[in-house]
C-alpha positions in Angstrom: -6.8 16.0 -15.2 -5.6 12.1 -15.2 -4.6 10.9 -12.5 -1.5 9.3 -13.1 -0.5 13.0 -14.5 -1.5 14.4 -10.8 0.4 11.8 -9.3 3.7 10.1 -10.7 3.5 6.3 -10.4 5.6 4.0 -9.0 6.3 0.7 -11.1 5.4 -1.8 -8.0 6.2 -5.4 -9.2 3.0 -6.7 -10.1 1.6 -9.9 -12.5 -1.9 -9.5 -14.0 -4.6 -11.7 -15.0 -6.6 -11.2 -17.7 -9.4 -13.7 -16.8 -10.1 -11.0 -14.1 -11.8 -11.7 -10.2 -15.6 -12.2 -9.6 -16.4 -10.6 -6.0 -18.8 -11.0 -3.3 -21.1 -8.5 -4.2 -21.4 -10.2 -7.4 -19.1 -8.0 -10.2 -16.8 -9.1 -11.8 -13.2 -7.6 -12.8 -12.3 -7.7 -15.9 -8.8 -7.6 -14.6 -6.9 -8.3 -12.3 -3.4 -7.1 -11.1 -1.7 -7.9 -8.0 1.3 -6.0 -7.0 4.0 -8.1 -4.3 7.6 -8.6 -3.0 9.2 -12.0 -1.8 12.1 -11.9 0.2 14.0 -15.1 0.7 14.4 -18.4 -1.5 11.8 -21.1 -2.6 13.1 -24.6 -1.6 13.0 -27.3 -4.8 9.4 -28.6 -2.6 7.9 -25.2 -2.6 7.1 -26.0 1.4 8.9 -22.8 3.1 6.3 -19.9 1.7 5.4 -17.7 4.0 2.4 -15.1 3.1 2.2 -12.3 4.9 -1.1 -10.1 5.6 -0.7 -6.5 5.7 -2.8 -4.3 7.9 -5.3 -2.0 6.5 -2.4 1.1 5.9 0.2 -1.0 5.1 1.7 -2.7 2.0 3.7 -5.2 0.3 7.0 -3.4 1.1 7.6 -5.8 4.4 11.1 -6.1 4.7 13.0 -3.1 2.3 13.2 0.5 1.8 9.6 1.6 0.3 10.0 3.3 -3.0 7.4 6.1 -2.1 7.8 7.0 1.7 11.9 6.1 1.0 11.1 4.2 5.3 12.0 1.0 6.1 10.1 -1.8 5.5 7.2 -2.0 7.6 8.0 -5.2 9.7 11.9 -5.5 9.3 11.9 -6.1 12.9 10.2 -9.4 12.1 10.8 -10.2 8.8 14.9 -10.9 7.2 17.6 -12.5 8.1 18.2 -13.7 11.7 14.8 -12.1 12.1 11.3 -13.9 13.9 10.2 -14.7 10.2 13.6 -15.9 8.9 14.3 -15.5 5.5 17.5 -17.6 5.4 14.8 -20.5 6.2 11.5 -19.1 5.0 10.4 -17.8 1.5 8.4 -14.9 2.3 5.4 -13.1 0.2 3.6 -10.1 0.9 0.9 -9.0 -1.8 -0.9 -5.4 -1.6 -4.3 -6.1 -1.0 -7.3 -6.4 -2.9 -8.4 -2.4 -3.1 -4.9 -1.1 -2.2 -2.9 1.6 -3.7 0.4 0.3 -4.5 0.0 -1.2 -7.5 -2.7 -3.8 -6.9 -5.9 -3.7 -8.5 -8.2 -1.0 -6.8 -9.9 2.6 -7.3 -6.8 4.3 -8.9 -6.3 1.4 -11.4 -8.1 1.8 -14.5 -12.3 1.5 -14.5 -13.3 -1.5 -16.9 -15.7 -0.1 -18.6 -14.1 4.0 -18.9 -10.9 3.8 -20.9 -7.6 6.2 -19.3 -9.8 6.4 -16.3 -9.3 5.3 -12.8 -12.2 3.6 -10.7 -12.6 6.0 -8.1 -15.5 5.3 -6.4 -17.0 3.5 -8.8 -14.7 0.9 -7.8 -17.1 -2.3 -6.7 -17.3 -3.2 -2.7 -14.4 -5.8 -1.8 -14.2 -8.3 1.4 -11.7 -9.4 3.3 -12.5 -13.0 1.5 -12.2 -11.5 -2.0 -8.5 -10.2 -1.2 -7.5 -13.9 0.2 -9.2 -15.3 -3.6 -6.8 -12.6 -5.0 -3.9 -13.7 -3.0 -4.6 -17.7 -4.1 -4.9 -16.4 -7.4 -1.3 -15.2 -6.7 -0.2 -17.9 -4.8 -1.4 -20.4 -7.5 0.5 -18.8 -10.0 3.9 -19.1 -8.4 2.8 -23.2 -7.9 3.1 -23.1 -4.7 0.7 -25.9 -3.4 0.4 -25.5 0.7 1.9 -22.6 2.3 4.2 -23.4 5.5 2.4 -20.2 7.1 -0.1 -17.3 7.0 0.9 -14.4 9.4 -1.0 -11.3 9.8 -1.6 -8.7 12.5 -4.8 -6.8 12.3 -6.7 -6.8 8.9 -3.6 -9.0 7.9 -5.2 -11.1 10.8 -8.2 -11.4 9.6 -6.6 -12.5 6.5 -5.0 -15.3 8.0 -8.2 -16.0 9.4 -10.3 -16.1 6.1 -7.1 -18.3 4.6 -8.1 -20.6 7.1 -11.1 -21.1 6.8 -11.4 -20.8 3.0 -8.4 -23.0 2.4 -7.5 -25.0 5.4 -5.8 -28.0 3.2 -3.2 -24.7 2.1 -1.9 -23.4 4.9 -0.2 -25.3 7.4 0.2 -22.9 10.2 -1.8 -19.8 10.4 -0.7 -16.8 13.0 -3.5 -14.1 13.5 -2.1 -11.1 15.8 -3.9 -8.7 17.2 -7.3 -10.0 15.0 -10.4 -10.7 15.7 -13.7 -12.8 13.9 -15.8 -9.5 13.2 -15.3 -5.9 13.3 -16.9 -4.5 16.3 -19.5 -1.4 16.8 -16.5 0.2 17.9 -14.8 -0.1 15.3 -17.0 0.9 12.6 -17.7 4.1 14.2 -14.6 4.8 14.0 -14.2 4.2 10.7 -17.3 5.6 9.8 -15.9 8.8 11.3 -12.6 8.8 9.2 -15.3 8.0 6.1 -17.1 11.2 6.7 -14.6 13.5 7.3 -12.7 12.0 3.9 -16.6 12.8 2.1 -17.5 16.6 3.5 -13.9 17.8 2.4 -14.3 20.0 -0.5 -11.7 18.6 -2.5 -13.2 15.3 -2.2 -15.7 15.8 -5.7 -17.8 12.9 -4.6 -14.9 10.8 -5.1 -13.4 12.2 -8.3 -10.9 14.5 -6.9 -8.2 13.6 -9.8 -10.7 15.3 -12.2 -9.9 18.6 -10.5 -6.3 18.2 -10.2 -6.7 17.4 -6.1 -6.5 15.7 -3.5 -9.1 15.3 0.0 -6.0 16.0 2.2 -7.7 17.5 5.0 -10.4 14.8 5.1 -8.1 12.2 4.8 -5.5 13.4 7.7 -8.5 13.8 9.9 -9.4 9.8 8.9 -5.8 8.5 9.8 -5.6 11.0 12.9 -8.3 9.3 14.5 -7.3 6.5 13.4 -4.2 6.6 14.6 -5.8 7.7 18.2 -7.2 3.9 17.9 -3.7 2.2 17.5 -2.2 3.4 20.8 -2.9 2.8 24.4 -3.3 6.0 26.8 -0.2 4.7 28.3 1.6 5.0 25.3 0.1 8.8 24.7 1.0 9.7 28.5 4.8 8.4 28.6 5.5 10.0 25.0 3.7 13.0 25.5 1.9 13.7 28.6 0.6 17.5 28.5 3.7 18.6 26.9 3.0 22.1 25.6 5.1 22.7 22.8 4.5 26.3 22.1 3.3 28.9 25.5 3.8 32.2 23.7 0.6 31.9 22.0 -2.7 30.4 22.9 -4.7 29.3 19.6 -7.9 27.7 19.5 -6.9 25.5 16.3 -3.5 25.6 17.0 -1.2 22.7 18.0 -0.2 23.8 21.1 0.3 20.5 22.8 2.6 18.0 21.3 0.8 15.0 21.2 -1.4 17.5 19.0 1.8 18.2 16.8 2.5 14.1 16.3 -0.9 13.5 15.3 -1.1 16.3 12.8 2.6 15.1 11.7 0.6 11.7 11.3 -2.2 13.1 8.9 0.1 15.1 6.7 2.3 12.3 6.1 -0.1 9.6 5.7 -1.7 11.6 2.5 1.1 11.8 0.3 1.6 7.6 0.2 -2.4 6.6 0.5 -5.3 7.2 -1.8 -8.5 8.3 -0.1 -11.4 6.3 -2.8 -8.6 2.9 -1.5 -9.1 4.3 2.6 -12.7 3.8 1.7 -12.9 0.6 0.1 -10.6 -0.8 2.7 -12.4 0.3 5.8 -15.3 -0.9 4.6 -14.1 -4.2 3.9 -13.0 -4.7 7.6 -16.4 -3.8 8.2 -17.9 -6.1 6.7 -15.9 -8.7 8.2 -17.6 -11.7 10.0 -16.0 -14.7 10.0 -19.0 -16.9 11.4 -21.8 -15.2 8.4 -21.0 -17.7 5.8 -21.5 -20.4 8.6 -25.1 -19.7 10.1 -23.2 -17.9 12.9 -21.3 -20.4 14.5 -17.8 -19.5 14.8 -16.5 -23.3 15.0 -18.0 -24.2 12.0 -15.5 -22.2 9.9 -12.9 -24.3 11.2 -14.7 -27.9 11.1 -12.3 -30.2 10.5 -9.0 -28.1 9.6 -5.3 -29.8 10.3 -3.8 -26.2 10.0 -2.1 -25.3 13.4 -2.4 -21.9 15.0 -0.8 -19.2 17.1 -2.9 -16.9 18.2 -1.4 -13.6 19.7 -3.0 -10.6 21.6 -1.8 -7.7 23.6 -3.2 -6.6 26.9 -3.4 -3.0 26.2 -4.9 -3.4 22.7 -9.0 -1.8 23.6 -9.4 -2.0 19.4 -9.1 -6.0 18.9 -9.1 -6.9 22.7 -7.9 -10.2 23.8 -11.6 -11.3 24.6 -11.9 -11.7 20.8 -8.6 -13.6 20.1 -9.9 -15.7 23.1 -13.6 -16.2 21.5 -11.5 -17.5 18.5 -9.4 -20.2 20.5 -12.6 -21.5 21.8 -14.3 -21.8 19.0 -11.1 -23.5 17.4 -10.8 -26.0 20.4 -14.5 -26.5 20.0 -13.8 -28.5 16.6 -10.5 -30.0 18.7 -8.0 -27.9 16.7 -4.0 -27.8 17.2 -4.1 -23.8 18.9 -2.2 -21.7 21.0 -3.0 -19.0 22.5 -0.8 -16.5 24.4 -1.4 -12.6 25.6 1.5 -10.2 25.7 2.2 -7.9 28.1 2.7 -4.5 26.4 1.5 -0.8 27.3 1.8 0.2 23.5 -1.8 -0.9 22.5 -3.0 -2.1 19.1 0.5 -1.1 17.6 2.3 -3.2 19.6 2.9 -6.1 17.0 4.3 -3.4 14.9 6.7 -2.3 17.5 9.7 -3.8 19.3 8.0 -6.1 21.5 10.8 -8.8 22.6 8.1 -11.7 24.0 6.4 -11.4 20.9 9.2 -12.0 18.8 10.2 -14.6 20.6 6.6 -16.6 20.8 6.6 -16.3 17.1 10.1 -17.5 16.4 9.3 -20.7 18.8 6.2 -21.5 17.0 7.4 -21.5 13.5 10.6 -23.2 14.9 8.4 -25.7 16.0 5.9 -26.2 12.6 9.2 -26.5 10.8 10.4 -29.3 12.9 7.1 -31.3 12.1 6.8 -30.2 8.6 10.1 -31.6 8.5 12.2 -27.8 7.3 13.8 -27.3 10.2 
């Protein structure tokens, strides 16, 4: 069965280029198609662009209603009119990554070399510096010379990151949040964990489920269920949930008989129906392999040597998957090469999510420090 005929496809706004992408690894695509939204207008000097980064589950649907979930944009509290990231002032751009599933170039898009089929696993390995060369690519084709800023949170932190050191002389201000300059041991594990369970469940047809008219469901709501474990503090868990039982008539082994056991299944079931399990793999993997020092014989300031780009750097106190220790290795390694940084930690009990949540000193940090660029970029 094709797998457009399994699942209906949503016409994502999307340019493509036909000379294609070489990677990291060393292939090349033949083609290249990169699926965005913009929100906002560009100014006659093209100087008020604002990229934004999304996080390893998210997507270019920032600031609006997304077509497939029908939810609210996934950072509306930060993004619009009025809002931290204004778009009465700012020109804002969100591209789906590099590997995605929402109408960027990735494993369901169609395999090079195998006519009316998709990738799957076949699908070449992608960094985190591979989807920045496909967001230039993008960014270069709308003419846009220097973006104003780069804002991210998470794997849309280490974006911003890669941005700056990749491109320093096009981006102006960079904001990582919640970030950090490798993927920990941590991290991986618990990726690797989501990767497995995705692999051993039946329906997963060593990555060729659309062959068989399926999907790895169960596999992939175990993935974001522990994932999802990851995003929140304990604090979080306790004052939401607690030990709530939701159900004392019957005692089941398997049964979801507390209710933080209930939100996380309500997690996994509804993450599957919007995310592709062969893109869950190729994105997890590229935050793996994510090290911003490799390509600089290990030393962290040497990716920055030299840059004019100014940065806010942003980290949450209850955050144990990118702890603030790694946003503060990053500041010194940015004032080791005398950099324009700031660095501040909000107080939050929501862990990880928290940049994705209604955090008020947040908000506020971020609208003062793009207040500020724009006054000395001359935009405000």
């Amino acid at each position: 069965m094709d797998q457009t005929t399994a699942r209906p496809e949503t016409q994502h706004q999307s340019v493509t280029f036909a000379e294609g992408l070489t990677l990291d690894c060393g292939r090349h695509l033949g083609s290249l198609t990169i699926a965005y939204r913009t929100y906002g207008t560009l100014n006659p000097a093209k100087s008020n662009a604002i990229l934004i980064c999304h996080a390893l589950t998210g997507d270019q649907y920032v600031a609006e209603t997304n077509p497939e979930t029908g939810k609210p944009g996934w950072w509306e509290q930060v993004v619009g009119p009025g809002r931290p990231v204004d778009t009465e002032k700012f020109f804002v751009i969100c591209t789906n990554v590099l590997g995605g599933c929402m109408g960027t170039t990735g494993p369901r898009s169609q395999h090079d070399e195998h006519a009316g089929q998709p990738w799957g696993t076949d699908f070449p390995p992608v960094t985190i510096n591979d989807m920045v060369r496909a967001q230039k690519r993008f960014i270069d084709h709308l003419e846009i010379g220097r973006l104003f800023a780069v804002v991210g949170g998470s794997m849309g932190g280490m974006q911003v990151l890669a941005w700056a050191a990749l491109y320093p002389a096009r981006v102006f201000a960079a904001v990582p949040v919640a970030a950090a300059a490798y993927h920990s041991a941590q991290n991986i594990a618990f990726h690797e964990i989501g990767r497995q369970a995705i692999a051993a469940d039946p329906d997963f047809w060593a990555g060729r489920y659309w062959e068989h008219g399926v999907t790895p469901e169960r596999g992939l709501a175990v993935a974001r269920m522990t994932a999802h474990i990851t995003y929140v503090s304990e604090a979080a868990l306790t004052r939401k949930f607690g030990r709530k039982l939701q159900d004392t008539a019957q005692i089941s082994a398997l049964g979801d008989r507390f209710e933080v056991e209930s939100y996380l299944q309500y997690q996994g079931s509804s993450f599957v129906r919007r995310f592709d399990a062969n893109s869950y793999l190729t994105i997890t993997r590229a935050m793996d392999l994510f090290d911003l020092s490799a390509d600089y014989g290990g030393v962290l300031p040497s990716a920055f040597a030299g840059t004019k780009t100014r940065f806010l750097l942003v980290s949450f106190d209850s955050d144990w998957l990118f702890p603030t220790e790694q946003s503060r290795a990053i500041a010194r390694a940015l004032n080791h090469v005398a950099a324009n940084v700031s660095f501040v930690e909000i107080k939050s009990d929501k862990g990880h999510d928290a940049f994705l949540l209604d955090e008020p000193d947040f908000h506020r940090t971020l609208r003062g420090f793009l207040a500020g660029c724009a006054e000395h970029a001359g935009l405000s």
